[in-house]
N, C-alpha and C positions, 0 to 999 in steps of 0.2 A: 037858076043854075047856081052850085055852091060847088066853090073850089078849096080843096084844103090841100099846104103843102106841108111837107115835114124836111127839115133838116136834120142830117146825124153826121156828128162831128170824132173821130177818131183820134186820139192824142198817143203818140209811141212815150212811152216811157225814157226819161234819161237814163243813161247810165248813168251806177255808183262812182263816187268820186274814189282817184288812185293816189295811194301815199306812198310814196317811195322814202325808203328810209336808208342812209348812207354810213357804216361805220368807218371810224379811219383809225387805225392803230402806229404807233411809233415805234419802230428799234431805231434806234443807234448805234451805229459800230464805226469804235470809233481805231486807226492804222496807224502806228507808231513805225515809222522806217529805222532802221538799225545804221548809223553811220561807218562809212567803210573806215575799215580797219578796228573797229570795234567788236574785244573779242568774243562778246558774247555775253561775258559774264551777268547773272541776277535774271532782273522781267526783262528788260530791255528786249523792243520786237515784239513783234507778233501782234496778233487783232485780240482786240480789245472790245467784248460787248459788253450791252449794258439796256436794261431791260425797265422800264417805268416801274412795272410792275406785274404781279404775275398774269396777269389778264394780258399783257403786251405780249409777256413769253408763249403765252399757251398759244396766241393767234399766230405766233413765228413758228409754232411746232417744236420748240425747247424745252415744253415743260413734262417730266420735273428735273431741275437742275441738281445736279450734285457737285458739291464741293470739289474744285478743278474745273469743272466744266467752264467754259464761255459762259457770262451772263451771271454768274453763281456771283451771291453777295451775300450778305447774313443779314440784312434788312429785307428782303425775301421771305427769309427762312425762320416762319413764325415761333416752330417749336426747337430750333436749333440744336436739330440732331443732325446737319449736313446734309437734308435733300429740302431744297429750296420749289416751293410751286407745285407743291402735292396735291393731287385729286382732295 
């Protein structure tokens, strides 16, 4: 008498390895309070932004800055015609 056995071995596949990738971006704003009884006069007051850089601004949703604007600075503003963070 002759016995033959066979084994069959089934291997699942792993899953692909997951890369999770994290951006973090910076604003700063930064709040000057106005002292009472002070009448106003110049900058004095108001909010103050300030932007790393225009990749910071664009991700805040600021960009393009114009001149007055929040944020608006001339080291931005590569070709210094007054809109800072252009497409």
């Amino acid at each position: 008498m002759t016995v033959t056995a066979t084994a069959t071995e089934t291997v699942k596949p792993k899953p692909a390895a997951t890369v999770a990738v994290k951006a973090t971006t910076t604003v700063r704003t930064t709040v000057t309070a106005q002292a009472a009884g002070d009448s106003g006069g110049g900058s004095g007051g108001g909010t103050s932004t300030y932007y790393a850089n225009c990749s910071a601004a664009r991700a805040a949703g600021a960009a393009p800055l114009y001149q007055g604007d929040p944020g608006y600075r001339s080291g931005l503003d590569r070709d210094g015609d007054w809109v800072a963070c252009e497409a």
